[in-house]
N, C-alpha and C positions, 0 to 999 in steps of 0.2 A: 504494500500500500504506500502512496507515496506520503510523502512526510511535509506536503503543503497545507498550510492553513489558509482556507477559502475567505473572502471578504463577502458579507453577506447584509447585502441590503435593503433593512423592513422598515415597516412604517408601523405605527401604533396601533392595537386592532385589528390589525390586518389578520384574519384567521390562518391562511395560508402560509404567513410569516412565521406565526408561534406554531404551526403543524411542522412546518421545515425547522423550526429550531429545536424542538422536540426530538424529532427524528436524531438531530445532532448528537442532540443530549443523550440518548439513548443507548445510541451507538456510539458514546464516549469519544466520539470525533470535536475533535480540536476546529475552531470557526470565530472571527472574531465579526460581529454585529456591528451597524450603523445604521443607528436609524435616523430618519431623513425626514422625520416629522418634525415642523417647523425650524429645520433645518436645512437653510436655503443653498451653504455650499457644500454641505452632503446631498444634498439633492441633485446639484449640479453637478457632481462627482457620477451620481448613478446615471444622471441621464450620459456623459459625456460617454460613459464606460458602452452601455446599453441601448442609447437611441433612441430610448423611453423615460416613463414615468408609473412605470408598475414596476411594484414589487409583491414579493422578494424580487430580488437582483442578485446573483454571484456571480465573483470572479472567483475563477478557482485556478491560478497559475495561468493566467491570460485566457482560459476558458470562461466564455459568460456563458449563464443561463440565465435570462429572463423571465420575468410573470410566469413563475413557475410553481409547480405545488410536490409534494411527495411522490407524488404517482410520475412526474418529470423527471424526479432530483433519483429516484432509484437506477431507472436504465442510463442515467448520464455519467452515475457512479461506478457503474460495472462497464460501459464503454471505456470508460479511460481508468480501468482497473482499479476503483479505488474504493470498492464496496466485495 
């Protein structure tokens, strides 16, 4: 498994956010959060990364995934070996 810690970017509320950090937590994978709620150059950070304004948002080692939820974050973890 590789030994990168993902940037992972949620917003307050956001169901799909606390489901993907969950996940993290679970599976004791290392992930460092920002959230982007009223957080106008964290924001601007995910949109530059991403081309949006949905979250979650990760970088995972230059990999983004966007507007993503668990059912995304599982096959994108075992593509790039990391699940």
């Amino acid at each position: 498994m590789k030994t990168v810690t993902p940037l992972l970017y949620v917003k307050a509320g956001c169901p799909w956010c606390e489901e993907v950090e969950a996940y993290f937590e679970a599976h004791h994978m290392p992930y460092e959060s920002i959230n982007v709620s009223g957080d106008p150059v964290a924001m601007q950070a995910m949109v530059d990364l991403s081309g949006q304004r949905k979250a979650p948002t990760m970088d995972w080692d230059g990999e983004v995934l966007a507007d993503f939820g668990v059912d995304e974050l599982i096959p994108f973890l075992r593509r790039h070996d990391l699940a």
